[in-house]
N, C-alpha and C positions, 0 to 999 in steps of 0.2 A: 536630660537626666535619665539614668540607664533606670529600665524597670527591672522590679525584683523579679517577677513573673514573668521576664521574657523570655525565651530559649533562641536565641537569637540561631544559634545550629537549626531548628525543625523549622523554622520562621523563612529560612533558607533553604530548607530540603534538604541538607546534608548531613554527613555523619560527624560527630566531635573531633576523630582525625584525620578530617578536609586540609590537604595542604594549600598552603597562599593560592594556588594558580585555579584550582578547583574552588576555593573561597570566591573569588574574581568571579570567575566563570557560572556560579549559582547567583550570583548580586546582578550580573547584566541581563541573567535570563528571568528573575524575577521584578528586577526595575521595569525592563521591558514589558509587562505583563501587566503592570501595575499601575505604568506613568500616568499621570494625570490628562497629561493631555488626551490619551487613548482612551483611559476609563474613568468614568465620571459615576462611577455608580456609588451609595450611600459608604462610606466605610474605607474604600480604598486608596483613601488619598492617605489615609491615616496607615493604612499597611503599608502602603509604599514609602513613609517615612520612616516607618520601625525598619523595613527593609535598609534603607542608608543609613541607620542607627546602629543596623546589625552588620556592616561591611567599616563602617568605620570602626567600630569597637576588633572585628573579628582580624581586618585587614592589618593592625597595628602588633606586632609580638607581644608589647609591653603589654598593651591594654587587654588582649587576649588574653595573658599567661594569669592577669589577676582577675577580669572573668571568669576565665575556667576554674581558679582557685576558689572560685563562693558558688560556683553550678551544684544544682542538687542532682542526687541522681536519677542519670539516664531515664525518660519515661518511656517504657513502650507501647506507641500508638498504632492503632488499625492502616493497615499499607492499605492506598487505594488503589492498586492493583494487584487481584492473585495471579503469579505465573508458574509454572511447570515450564520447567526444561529436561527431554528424554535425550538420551544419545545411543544409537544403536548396536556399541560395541565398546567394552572396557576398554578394551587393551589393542594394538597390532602388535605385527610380527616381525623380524627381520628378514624380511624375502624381498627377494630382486622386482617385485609385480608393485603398480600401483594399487592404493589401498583406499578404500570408499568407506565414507562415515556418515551416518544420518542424523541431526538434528533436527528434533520439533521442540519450537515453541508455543506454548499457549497459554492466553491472559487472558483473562477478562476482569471486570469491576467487580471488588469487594462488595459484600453481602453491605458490607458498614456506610460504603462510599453511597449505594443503587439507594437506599431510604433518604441522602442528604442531597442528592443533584436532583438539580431542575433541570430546564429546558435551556438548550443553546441557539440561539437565535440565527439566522440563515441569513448568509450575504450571499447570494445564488443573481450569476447570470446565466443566460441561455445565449447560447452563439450558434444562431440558426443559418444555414448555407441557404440561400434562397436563390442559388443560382439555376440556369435553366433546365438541368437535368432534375430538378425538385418538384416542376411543375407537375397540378396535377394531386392523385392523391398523398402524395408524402409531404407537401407542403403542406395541405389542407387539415392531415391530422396531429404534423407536428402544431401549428397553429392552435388547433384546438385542445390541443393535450396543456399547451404555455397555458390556455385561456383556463385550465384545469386546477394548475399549478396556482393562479393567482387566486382563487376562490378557497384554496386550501393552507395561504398565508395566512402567519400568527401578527398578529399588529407591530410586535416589535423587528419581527423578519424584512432587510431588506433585498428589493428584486428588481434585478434589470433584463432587458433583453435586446442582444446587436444581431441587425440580421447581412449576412456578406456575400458577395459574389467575386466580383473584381475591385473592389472595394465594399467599407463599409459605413454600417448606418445604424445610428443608436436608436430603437424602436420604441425604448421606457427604460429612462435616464434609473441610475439607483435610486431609489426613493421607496419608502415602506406603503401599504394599500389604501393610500388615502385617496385614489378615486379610481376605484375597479374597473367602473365603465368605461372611463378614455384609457385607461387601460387596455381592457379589452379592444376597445375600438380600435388603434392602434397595431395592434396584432393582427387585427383582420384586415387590415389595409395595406399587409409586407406581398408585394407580389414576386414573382421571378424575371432573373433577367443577368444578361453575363455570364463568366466564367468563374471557376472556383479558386481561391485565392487563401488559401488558411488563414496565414498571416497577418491579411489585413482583419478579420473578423475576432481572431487571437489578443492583438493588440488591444485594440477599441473593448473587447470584453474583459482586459487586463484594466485597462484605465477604467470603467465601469466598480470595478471591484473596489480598486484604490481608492475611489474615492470616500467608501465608508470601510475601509480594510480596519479591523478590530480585533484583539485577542483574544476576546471574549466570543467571539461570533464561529463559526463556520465558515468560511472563506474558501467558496465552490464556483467554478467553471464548468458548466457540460455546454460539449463542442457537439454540434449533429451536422453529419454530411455524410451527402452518397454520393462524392465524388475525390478525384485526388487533384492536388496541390502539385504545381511543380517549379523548381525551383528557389523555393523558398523553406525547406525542409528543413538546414542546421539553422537559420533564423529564426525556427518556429521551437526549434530545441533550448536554444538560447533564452528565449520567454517562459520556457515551461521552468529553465532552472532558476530565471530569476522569480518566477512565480512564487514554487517551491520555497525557497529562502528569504519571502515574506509569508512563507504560511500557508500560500493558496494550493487549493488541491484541483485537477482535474479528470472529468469522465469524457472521453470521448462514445460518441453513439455512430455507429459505419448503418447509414439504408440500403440494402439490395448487395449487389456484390461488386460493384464499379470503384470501391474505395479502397485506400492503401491501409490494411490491417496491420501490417508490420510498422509503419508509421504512426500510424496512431495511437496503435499498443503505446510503442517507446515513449509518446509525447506523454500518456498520461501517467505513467509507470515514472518518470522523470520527479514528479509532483505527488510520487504517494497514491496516486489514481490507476484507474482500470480503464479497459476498452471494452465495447459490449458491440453486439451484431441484432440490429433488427432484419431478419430477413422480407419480411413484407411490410408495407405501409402500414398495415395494423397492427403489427407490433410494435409500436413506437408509443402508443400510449401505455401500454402493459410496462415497458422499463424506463421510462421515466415516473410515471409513478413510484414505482417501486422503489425509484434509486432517490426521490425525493422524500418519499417515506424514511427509508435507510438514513440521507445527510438528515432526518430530526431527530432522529434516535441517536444520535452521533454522542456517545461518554469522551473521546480522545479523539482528536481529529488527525494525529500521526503519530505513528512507531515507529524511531530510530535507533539503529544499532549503528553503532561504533564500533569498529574489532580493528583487531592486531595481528595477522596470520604469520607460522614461522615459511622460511622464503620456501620452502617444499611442500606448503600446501595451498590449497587454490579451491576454490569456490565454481562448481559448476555450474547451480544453479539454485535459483531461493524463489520458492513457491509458496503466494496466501491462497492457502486450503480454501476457507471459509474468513469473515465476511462476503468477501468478494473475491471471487479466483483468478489467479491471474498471476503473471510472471511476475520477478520483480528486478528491475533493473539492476545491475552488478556493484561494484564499486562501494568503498567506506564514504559516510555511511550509507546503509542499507534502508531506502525507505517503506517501510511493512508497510504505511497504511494506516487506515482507523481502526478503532476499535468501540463497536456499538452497545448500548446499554443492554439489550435484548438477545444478546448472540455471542457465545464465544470467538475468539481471535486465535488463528492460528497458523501459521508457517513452518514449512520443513525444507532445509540448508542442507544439498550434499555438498560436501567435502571431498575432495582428491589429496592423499598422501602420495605424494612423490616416492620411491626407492631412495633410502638414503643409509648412511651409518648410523641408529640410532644407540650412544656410549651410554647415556643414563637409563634408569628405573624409569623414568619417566618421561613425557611428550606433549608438551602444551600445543593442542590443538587452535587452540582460540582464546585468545581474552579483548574483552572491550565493553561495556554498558547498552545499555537500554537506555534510551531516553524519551519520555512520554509528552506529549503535547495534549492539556487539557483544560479548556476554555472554564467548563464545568467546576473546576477546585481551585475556589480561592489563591493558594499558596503551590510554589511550584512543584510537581511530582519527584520525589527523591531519583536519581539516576540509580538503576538496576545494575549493580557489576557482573560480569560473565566471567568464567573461568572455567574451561574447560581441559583435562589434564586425562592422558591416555595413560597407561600398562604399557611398558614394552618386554614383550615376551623374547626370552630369549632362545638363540638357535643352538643346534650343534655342532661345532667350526667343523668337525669331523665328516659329518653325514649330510648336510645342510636342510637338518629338521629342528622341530621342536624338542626341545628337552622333556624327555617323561612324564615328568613332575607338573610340566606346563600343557601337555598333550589332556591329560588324563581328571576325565570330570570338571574341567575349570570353566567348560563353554557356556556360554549360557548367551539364549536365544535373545532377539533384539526384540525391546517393551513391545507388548501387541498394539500398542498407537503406532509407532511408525511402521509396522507389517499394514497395517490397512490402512496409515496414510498413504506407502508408494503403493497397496494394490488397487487403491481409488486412482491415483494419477499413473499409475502403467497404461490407459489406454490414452489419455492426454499426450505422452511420452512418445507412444506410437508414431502416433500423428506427428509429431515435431518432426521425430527422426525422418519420417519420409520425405518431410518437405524440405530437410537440409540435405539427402540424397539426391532430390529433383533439383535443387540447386546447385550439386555438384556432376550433373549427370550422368548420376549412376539409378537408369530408371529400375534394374531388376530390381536393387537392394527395396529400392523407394515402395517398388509391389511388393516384395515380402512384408515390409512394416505394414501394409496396409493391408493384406489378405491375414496375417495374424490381429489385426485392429477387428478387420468384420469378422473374423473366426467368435471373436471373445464378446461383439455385438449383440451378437444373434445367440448370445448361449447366455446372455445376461436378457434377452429379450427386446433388445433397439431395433429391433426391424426395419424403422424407419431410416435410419440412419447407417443402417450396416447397408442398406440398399444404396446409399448415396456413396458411400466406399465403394462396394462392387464399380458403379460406375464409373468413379475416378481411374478405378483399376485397370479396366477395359479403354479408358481411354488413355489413359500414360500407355499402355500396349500398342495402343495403333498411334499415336499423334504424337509421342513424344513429352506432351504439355498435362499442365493439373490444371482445371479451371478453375476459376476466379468465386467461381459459385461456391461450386465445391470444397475448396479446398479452405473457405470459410466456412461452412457449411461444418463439416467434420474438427475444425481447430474447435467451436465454440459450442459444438454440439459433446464435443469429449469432456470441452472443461464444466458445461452446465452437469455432468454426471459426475460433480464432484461435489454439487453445492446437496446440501440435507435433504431428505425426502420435503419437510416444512417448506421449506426456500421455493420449493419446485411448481407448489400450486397456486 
């Protein structure tokens, strides 16, 4: 029997005129979320059936058209997400030159949403490399930092740990902290030995996960290794995306400089995740901590966009500012990432316009939604529409200028968010550009990026770091090569100058 008080549209997440396929498309994401089998908690067996109450009614024209005919009006309810979207330029031009456009986003959780959520429970494993180059103190303190980790589990959090070399070995199957000491004991007994094998430690911490895999939970991997994998790289790709498309997110952690950064990036960027550099053995308990801290506080466990681009523009590159900074891999959809209780969310998307005929007033840059993943809200998060829509200014066929009228007073400078989001990531930028130069062997270009990197170092105060540039410098001069130290060294050292003064200490 249909309830008078249902709203079966907000019950759904969506808006009153949701077509059929978009109807469909909110009923599987919220059945999903809901099913019994998954979630057993007081209340939601009973939501999930208003859910198929509310797709059968809504899924039928007949039964909808006399639904909607007795709906009261529209209520408006607190979105639990506030977002900001800047764009850094109205309008383009009709000129023969490519045309750059900035987009930031940025969200965080409603004032309304932060007094009603609780805590999200952690299905966290750790896939510790224990192969032979670990021996020693990077094994001894990842060990103890795991042993850390498990004394700072919530009773309903569960926690596993594989540790792998040339194969692998499950150290503490999933299961929540009902006996810390064999626990621990456990961890203290992974020694080193063999070669490093991603793959196998990948898998076994995938099956690890699945086994209590839940909507409701946090559904995390962090990979730690100081060393590289080989041949088994698109296999390891191939686990991240099917990761990803159950939910799972992961953090890769690189020890010393012996590890493949541009790998691991990708892997975890694949899944929503980041790559982090411990330079010494005793940084390794500094950011897992930190990063275990971060998945508690976790409000949305991933940011997807969905977009639509016209075929003349193109996406260079999409950068998370803050939580955690880091590239983000290309391609619809876009996966931003989390979004934490305690921290703004924020991303900025340049755009490349092509030279083309632009005939109309106008120029859709972009359209496509947001889609929020959150364990924390009962009901599913309404999908966010995008529509981004340019000015085109017109020329003079004559002269090939702007029209007067278009010349005169119309400029107006880009929001001061995106001027100091690129002048935070211009020295990030830097550094990119030289190592795509060192890769195509063009070592002069490679030193200018990098002698403008320490110019801007040393005038901000990085001493430390503008000193490890100089050296790259001097050495791409005489050897030809960037080191391996290095050149992780300055990639992570530019992007940690992007996260808050807060974040830093």
């Amino acid at each position: 029997m249909q309830k008078s008080s249902q709203d079966y549209y907000a019950l759904l997440g969506i808006p009153r005129s949701s077509a059929p396929d978009e109807i469909r498309r909110a009923y599987l994401k919220a059945a999903k979320k809901l099913h019994p089998d998954i979630n057993t908690a007081p209340g939601e067996t009973e939501m999930f059936m208003d859910v198929q109450q509310a797709y059968q009614v809504l899924s039928d024209p007949v039964r909808r058209s006399s639904y909607d005919a007795n709906l009261p009006p529209e209520k408006n309810t607190p979105a639990a997400i506030d977002k900001r979207i800047l764009v850094s330029r109205k309008s383009l031009s009709q000129i023969k030159e490519p045309q750059l456009v900035y987009v930031l986003i940025d969200m965080e959780p409603s004032l309304e949403m932060l007094d009603t959520i609780g805590y999200i429970p952690l299905n966290l494993c750790l896939v510790l490399d224990n192969s032979t180059s670990m021996k020693g103190e990077k094994l001894e303190t990842a060990k103890q930092t795991a042993i850390e980790l498990i004394r700072r589990l919530k009773p309903q959090d569960i926690f596993s740990v594989v540790a792998f070399n040339d194969r692998a070995e499950v150290i503490i199957p999933s299961s929540r902290q009902s006996n810390p000491v064999k626990m621990e004991k456990n961890i203290r007994q992974i020694q080193t030995s063999g070669g490093t094998e991603i793959l196998q430690g990948l898998q076994t911490g995938l099956d690890e996960i699945n086994r209590y895999l839940n909507t409701k939970s946090v559904n995390h991997i962090i990979l730690i290794t100081d060393g590289k994998t080989y041949g088994d790289e698109q296999a390891c790709y191939d686990l991240a995306k099917q990761a990803a498309n159950r939910g799972i997110s992961l953090t890769g952690l690189g020890i010393g400089s012996g590890w493949n950064d541009i790998f691991l990036e990708k892997l975890a960027n694949l899944t929503g995740g980041t790559s982090m550099l411990a330079p010494q053995a005793k940084d390794i308990e500094k950011l897992l901590i930190e990063k275990f801290s971060n998945l508690s506080k976790t409000f949305a466990e991933n940011v997807m966009l969905y977009y639509k681009l016209d075929k003349s523009v193109e996406i260079n590159y999409a950068f998370r500012l803050h939580p955690i900074t880091d590239l983000i891999q290309s391609g619809s959809p876009l996966r931003l990432g989390p979004i934490l209780q305690n921290w703004p969310f924020s991303v900025l998307i340049e755009f490349k316009v092509s030279p083309k005929e632009l005939e109309s007033e106008f120029f859709t840059l972009m359209e496509g939604k947001i889609e929020v993943s959150a364990s924390n809200i009962p009901l599913p998060v309404p999908s966010m529409p995008i529509e981004i829509v340019l000015a085109i200014k017109e020329m003079d066929d004559s002269s090939g200028t702007l029209y007067e009228a278009n010349r005169a007073g119309d400029y107006e400078p880009p929001p001061s968010a995106i001027i100091q989001a690129l002048s935070k990531l211009t020295l990030y930028r830097l550094q990119e550009k030289a190592r795509n130069e060192m890769a195509l062997g063009n070592y002069g270009k490679a030193t200018e990026h990098l002698q403008k990197l320490a110019t801007r170092l040393l005038a901000q105060g990085e001493r430390s770091l503008a000193k490890t540039v100089i050296f790259e410098i001097e050495n791409i001069e005489t050897t030809k090569t960037y080191s391996e130290y290095g050149a992780k060294q300055i990639k992570y050292g530019t992007r940690a100058l992007l996260l808050p003064e807060e974040t830093k200490k």
